[in-house]
N, C-alpha and C positions, 0 to 999 in steps of 0.2 A: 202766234206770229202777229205780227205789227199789220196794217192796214198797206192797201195799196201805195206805193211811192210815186211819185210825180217825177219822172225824169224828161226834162228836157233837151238837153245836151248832154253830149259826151267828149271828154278828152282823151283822145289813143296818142298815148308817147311811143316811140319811134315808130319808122317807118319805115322798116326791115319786110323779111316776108310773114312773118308774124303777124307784124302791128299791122301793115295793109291789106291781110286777108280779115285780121280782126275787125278794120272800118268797112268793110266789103261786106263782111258777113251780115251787121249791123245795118248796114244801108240797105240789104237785102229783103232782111225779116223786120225792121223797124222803120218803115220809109217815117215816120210822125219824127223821129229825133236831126236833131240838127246834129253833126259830126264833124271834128277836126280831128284830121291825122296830122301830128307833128314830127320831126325830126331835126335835129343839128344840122345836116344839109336839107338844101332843098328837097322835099319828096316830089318823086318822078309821078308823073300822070300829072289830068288838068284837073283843077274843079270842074265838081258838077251837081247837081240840083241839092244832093243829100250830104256828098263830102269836102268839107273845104281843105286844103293842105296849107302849112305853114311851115316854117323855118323858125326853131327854138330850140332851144341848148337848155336842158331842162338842170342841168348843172350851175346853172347862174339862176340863184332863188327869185330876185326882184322878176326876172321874164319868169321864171314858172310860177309867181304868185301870181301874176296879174293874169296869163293864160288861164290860169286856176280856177280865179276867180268868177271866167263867164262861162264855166260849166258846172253841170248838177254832177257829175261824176269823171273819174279819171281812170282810163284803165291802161297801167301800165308795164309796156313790151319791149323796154329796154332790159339793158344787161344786169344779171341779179344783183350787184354792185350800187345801183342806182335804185335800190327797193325801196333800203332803208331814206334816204331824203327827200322822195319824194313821197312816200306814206310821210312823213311828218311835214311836208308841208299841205299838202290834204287834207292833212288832221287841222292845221291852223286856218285853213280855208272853207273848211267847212266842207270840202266836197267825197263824196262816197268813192273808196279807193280799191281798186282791183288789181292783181297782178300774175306772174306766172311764175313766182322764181323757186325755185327745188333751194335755195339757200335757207338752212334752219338758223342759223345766227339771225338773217334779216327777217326772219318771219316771228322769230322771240323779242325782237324788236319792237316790230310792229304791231306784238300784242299787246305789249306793255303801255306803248301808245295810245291803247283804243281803248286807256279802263276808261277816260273821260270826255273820249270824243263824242264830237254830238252825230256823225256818220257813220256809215258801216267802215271798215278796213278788214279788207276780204283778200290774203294773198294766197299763192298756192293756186289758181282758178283753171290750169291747163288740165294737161291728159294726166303726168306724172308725178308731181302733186298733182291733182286733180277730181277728173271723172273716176280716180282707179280708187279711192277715198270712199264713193259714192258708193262702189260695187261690194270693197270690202265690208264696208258697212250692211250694204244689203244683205250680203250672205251670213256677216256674223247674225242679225237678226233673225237669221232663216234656223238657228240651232237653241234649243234646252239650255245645252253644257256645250259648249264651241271650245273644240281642242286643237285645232290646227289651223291655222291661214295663209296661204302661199299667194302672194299677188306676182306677176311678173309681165312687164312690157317692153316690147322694142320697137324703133323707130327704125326700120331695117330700110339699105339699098336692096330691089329684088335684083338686081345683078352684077353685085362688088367682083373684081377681077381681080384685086391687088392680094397684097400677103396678110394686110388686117383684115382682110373680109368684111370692108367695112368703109362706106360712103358718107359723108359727112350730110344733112338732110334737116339738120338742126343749127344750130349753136355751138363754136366751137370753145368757147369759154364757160356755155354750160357742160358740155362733156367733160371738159378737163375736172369744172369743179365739182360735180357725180361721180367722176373716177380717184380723186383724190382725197375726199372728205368721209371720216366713218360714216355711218350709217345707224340708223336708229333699228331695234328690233325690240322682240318681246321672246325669252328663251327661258323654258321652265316657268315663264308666267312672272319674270323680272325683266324690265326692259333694260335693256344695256347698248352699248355702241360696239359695230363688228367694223370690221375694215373692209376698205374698197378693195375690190376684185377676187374678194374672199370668198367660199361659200360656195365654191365652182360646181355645178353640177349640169351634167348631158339628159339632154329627152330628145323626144318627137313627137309632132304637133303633125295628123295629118301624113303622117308617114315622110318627113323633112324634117331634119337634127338640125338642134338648135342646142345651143348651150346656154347656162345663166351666171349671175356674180352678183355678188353684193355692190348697189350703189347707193350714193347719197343721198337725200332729200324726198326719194320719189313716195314716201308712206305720210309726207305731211305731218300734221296731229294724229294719225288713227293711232302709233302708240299710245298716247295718253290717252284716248278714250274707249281703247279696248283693255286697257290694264286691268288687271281683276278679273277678265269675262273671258282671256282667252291664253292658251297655256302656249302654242306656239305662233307668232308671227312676223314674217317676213317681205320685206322686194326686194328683186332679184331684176336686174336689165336683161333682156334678150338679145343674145349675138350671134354666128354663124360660128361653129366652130371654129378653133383655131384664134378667134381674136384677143379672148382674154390672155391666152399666154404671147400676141405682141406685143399687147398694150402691156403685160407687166415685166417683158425684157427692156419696154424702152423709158419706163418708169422706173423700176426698181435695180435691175442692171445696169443700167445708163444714168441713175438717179436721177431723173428729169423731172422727177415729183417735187427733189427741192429747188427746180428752176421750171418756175412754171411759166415764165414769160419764153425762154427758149424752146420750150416744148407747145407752147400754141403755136411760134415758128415754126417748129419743124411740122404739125402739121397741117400748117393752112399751105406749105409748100410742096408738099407730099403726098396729101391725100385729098382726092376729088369731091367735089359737091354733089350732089345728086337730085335729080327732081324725080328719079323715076323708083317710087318707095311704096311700104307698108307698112302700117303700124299693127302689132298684134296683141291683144291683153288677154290673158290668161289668168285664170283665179282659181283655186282650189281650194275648202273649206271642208272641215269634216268633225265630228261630232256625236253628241247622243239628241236623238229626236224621238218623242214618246216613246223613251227608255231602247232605241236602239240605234246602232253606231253607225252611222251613213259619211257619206260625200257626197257632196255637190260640186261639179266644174262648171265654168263657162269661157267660154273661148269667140273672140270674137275679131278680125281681121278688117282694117279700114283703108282702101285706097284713095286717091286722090280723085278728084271731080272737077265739072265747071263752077264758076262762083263769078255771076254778072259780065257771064264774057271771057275772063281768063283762066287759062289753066293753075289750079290749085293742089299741091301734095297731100297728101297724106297726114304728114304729121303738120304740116299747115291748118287743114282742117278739122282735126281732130283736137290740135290746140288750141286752135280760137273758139271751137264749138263750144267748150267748158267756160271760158268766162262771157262770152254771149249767152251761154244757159243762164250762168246765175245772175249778171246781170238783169235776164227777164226775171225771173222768178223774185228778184227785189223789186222788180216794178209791181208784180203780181202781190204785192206782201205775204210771201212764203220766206222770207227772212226775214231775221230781226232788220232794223230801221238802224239801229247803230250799234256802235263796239265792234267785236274783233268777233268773226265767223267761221266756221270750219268748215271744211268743206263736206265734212260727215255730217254737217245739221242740214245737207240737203238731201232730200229722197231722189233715191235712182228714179223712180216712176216718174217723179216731180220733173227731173231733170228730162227725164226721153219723153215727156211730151209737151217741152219747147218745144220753140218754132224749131231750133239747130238740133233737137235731140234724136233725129233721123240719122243721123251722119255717126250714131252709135246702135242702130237698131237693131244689131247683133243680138246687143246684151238682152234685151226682149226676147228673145226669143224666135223674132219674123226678121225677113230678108226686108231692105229699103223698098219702098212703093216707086214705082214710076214718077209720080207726080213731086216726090221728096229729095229728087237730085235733078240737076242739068245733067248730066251725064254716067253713062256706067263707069265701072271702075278702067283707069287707064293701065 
């Protein structure tokens, strides 16, 4: 790996509940960096010593070059739409670029970007692509002959009322585009593309049913870098039963998959926001180890916390914790220095012990420490 990085600044594009938990987290565990949260409106709160806010439309290139310009890094928490132009103008800027978007089109983009860049371009850096990259990876390492992989995560309301069984706690332009795009797999040890909401299958976690479905984006790279190593692997999203077969009457019976602008209408009209969530990752892996056939699981459940005073979700924290990891760990020079990064070339271990890598401490093994959160889980 490349030597320590000098980061002085940081640019977080928007200023949703993502991007300000992401300048929070930052100002948290890195009080040395200077930080601007940006956004096309005004972002709400004041400045204060660590984070400045601005007003920027990062869609008009001349303002996000010159923004660009007076940070060493940009990490950006806008809509996956906006991956691809802002990774290329980072790339012309010279600044080290991060992002969270589950879009495989913008992430083949932006690799192809990075054969000549002189920075890192790290997208994928959340829970789903993300830390779930991290874990898979771990576990494949953990077998001889690694024959199965199952990853699965959800971003659940704990207590959806309606008929989707299901609270909106994210993105509703990431969900649509999760729910509407194949899916990358490896089947028989060939990777190929399955369809969204495909692949249905019921368990229990815990003695509480949960059902899964094939979605998009959430395995990152690990197809391509587990090819050859591994005979079956898959992600699957976690939902409460019942939800997959709404979501594909009003999809596929109402064809609203080929109107997708009326279908984030109906439901940012319909279906409620949530702040009171859990995020759950589950991984199963199985194999031969010194000539005998095992499993390994790990299961691990994240709720929402304090973070500098305000209350924070689940999938709030558990998203931003993944590209505040890597961006430490490129400070630390535990990643290359520049080109395009996986998020499999980071070690889980590397990863959980960040300063943020508490807020996964599951995966370890141990319960969070006192001293490692403001708060118990709400």
């Amino acid at each position: 790996m490349a030597n320590k990085t000098q980061l002085d600044s940081v640019l977080v594009l928007g200023a949703g509940k993502i991007g300000s938990t992401v300048a929070d987290m930052l100002a948290q565990h890195h009080s040395q960096l200077r930080i601007t949260l940006a956004d096309q409106f005004d972002p709400s709160g004041q400045d204060d010593r660590q984070v400045r806010r601005i007003k920027l439309d990062a869609a008009r290139p001349d303002d996000l070059c010159t923004a660009l310009s007076g940070h060493d890094a940009v990490i950006n928490c806008l809509p996956y739409f906006m991956a691809q132009p802002v990774a290329a103008m980072a790339t012309t800027c010279g600044s080290h670029y991060f992002d969270l978007t589950e879009d495989v089109a913008a992430t083949e983009a932006i690799r192809r970007m990075a054969v000549n860049a002189s920075a890192v371009l790290m997208p994928q850096c959340g829970l789903a692509p993300g830390v779930v990259g991290m874990l898979g990876w771990e576990l494949a390492c953990r077998f001889d002959t690694l024959y199965d992989l199952r990853l699965r995560v959800g971003a659940l309301t704990r207590h959806a009322t309606n008929s989707l069984r299901y609270n909106f706690t994210w993105s509703i332009d990431g969900v649509i585009n999760e729910y509407c795009n194949p899916a990358d797999a490896i089947v028989n040890g060939e990777r190929v593309k399955v369809q969204p909401l495909e692949g249905h299958e019921t368990f229990t976690l815990d003695a509480e049913a949960f059902e899964a479905f094939n979605t998009a984006g959430g395995l990152g790279t690990l197809c391509e870098s587990l090819q050859g190593r591994v005979r079956n692997l898959d992600y699957k999203s976690i939902r409460y039963p019942g939800h997959r077969e709404a979501m594909n009457f009003l999809l596929h019976d109402l064809r609203l998959v080929e109107r997708r602008d009326l279908l984030r209408q109906v439901l940012e009209l319909a279906v409620p926001h949530s702040r009171d969530d859990v995020v759950i990752l589950f991984a199963a892996a199985s194999g031969l180890r010194e000539g005998r056939f095992e499993q390994e699981t790990c299961l691990a459940r994240i709720y929402g916390a304090s973070l500098r005073g305000k209350a924070r979700t689940a999938i709030e924290l558990s998203t931003a914790a993944g590209v505040v990891g890597a961006l430490e760990l490129l400070q630390q020079g535990k990643l290359p220095a520049q080109g395009f990064v996986r998020q499999e070339q980071v070690t889980l271990q590397d990863f959980l012990r960040t300063r943020v890598g508490h807020h996964y401490a599951q995966l370890a093994g141990r319960a969070p420490l006192p001293a490692e959160r403001e708060a118990e889980p709400a």
